[in-house]
N, C-alpha and C positions, 0 to 999 in steps of 0.2 A: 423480530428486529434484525435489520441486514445492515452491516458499521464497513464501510470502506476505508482503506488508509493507503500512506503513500509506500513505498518501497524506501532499502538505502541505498546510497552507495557502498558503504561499508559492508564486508561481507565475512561470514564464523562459519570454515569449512571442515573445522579440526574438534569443537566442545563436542564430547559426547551427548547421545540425545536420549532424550527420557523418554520415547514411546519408539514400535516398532510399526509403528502405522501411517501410512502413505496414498495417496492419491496420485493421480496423474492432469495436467493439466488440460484444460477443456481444448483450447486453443493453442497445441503444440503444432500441428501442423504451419500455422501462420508465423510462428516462433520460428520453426526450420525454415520458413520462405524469409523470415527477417536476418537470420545470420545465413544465411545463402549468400543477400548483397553485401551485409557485412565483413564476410568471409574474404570477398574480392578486394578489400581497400586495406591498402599496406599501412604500416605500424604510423608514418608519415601522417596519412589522411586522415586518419583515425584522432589523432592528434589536434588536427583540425577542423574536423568536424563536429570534437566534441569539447575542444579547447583544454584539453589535459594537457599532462605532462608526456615527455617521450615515456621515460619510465612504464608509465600507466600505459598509455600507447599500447606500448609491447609487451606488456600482461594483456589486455585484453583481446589484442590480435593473435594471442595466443588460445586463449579462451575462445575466441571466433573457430580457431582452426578445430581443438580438440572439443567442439561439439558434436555430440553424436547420438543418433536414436539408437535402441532403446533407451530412454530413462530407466534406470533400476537404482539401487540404494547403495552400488558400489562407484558411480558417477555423479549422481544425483543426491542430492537430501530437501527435506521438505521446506518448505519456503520461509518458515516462520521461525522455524533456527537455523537459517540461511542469511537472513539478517540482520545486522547489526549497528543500526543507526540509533536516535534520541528514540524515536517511535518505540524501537524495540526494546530499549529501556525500561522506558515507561512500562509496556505491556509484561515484562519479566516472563518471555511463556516455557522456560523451563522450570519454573513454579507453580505451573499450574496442571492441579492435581488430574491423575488420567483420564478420571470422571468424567470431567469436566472439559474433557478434547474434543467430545464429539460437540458439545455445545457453542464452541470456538468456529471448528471445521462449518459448521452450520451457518454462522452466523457474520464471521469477517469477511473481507473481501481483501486483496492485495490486488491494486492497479500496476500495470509495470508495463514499463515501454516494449519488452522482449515476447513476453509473456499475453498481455490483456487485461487477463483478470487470473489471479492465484488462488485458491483455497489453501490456507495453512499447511495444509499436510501432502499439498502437491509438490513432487521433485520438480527442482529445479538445479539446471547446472549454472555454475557463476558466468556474471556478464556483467555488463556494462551499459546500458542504453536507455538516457535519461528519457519522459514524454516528450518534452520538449527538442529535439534532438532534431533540426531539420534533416530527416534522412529519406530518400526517394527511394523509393519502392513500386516498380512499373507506372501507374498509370497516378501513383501516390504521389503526393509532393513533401507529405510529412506523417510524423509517426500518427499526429491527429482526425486526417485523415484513414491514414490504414486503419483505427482502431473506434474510431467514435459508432460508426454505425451497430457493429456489431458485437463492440463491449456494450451498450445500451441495450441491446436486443438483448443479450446474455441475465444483464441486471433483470431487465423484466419478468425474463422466464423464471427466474429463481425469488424475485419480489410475488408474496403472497397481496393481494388484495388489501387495503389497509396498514399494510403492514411497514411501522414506522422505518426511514432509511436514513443513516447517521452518516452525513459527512464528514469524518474525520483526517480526512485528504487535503495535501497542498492544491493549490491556485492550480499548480502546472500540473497535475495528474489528473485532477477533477473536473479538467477542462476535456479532458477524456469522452466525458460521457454528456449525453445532449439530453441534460434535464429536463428541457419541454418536452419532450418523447416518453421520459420515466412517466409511469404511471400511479405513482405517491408521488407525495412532495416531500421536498428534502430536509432532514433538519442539521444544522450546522453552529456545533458549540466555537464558542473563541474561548482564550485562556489569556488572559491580562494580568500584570504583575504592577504593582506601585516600585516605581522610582521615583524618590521624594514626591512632590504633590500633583504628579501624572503616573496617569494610568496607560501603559503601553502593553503589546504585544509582543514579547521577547521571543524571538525564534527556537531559540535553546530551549529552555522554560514549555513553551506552547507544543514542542514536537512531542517532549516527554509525555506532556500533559495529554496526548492525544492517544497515546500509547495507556496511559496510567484511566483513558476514559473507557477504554474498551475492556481491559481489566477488571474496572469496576462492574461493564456490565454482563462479563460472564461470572464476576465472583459473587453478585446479589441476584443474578438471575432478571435483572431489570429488562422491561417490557413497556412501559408508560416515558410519555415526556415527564410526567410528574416525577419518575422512577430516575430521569435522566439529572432530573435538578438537584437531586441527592447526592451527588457523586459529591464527594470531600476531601480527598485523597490530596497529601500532602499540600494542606491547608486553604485548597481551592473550596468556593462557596458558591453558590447560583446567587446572580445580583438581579433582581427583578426592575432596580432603579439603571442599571446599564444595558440591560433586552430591551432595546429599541425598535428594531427590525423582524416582520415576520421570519419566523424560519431559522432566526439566530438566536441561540440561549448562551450568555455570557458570564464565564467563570473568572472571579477574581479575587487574588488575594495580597 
């Protein structure tokens, strides 16, 4: 099973980390061709380009500046305690026992505008640069471009034959990758909360939740859709009356 998710904005450069094991990103090279043009657009453009604050701005035009190859473990930390949004929440991965990293490393995926695609345990230096992020890059006109053909080509190489593929990704990062190309089909849980007598998807709620699925399937070792419908984790249940849609399995509570 290969579980993709989205990235944060928020970022934990300072928690000490619970393992001494690192990887390096597949697609660093295109990551240094991506803050190359970043590096050029002063704290101003930046600004507007990605409709931040000046503040922000001028953190991460600094971030732009002080990038630098090599990655090693004195600049860099691994991506998975790199951040710190709802997702990451949910997944708690400095709880989860050593054992049980390679099973992680194996099996998540981290999409990311900078990046492409993360393994867990890949360095990563902090940045800033949502998918969505209209940003030209030569002959590019957006990050979807630079990154769809050969984040899919990546997914496939690393998808086993059969081998189920969990969207656990926002709208805007999942649009990444050109599904008619994968060679499984996708599956894609929702996580729905009751507000009096509807049933919504609450963004708060649904990111943790997405975080708290992948959790579940390194901590049960789950392999099956069936395996997937199991997940119950702070009071969510598979609704067999709200899976309407192939390809969608829907958690509610």
């Amino acid at each position: 099973m290969k579980i993709v998710v989205s990235p944060a904005k928020s970022l934990d450069f300072e928690t000490s980390i619970p393992t001494k094991q690192y990887t390096v990103p597949v697609f660093l090279t295109e990551a240094e061709k991506l803050n190359a043009t970043l590096k050029k657009k002063s704290p101003k453009k930046l600004s507007d380009l990605m409709s931040i604050s000046d503040k922000l701005a001028q953190l991460n035009w600094q971030r732009n500046q002080d990038f630098q190859l090599p990655f090693t473990t004195e600049n860099a930390r691994p991506a998975v305690y790199a951040f710190n949004g709802d997702v990451y929440n949910g997944l708690d991965a400095y709880t989860i026992p050593e054992e049980k990293l390679q099973n992680l490393q194996n099996q998540l995926r981290i999409l990311s505008g900078l990046y492409g695609i993360l393994k867990p345990l890949d360095l990563m230096q902090p940045y800033r640069l949502e998918m969505g992020t209209k940003l030209k890059v030569g002959r590019k006109d957006n990050l979807y471009q630079f990154w769809k053909k050969i984040v899919t080509q990546e997914l496939n190489e690393q998808l086993e034959d059969n081998e189920l593929f969990v969207n656990l990704a926002s709208n805007e990062y999942f649009s990444a990758v050109d599904v008619k190309a994968l060679k499984v089909p996708v599956i894609t849980p929702q996580f729905k909360d009751w507000k009096g007598d509807k049933l919504k998807m609450i963004s708060f709620f649904a990111k943790k939740a997405r975080g708290m699925m992948v959790r579940y399937i390194i901590d049960t070792g789950a392999q099956t859709i069936d395996d997937l419908k199991g997940f119950n984790y702070e009071g969510y249940g598979f609704s067999e009356e709200y899976t309407t849609k192939p390809g969608e399995l829907v958690f509610i509570r």
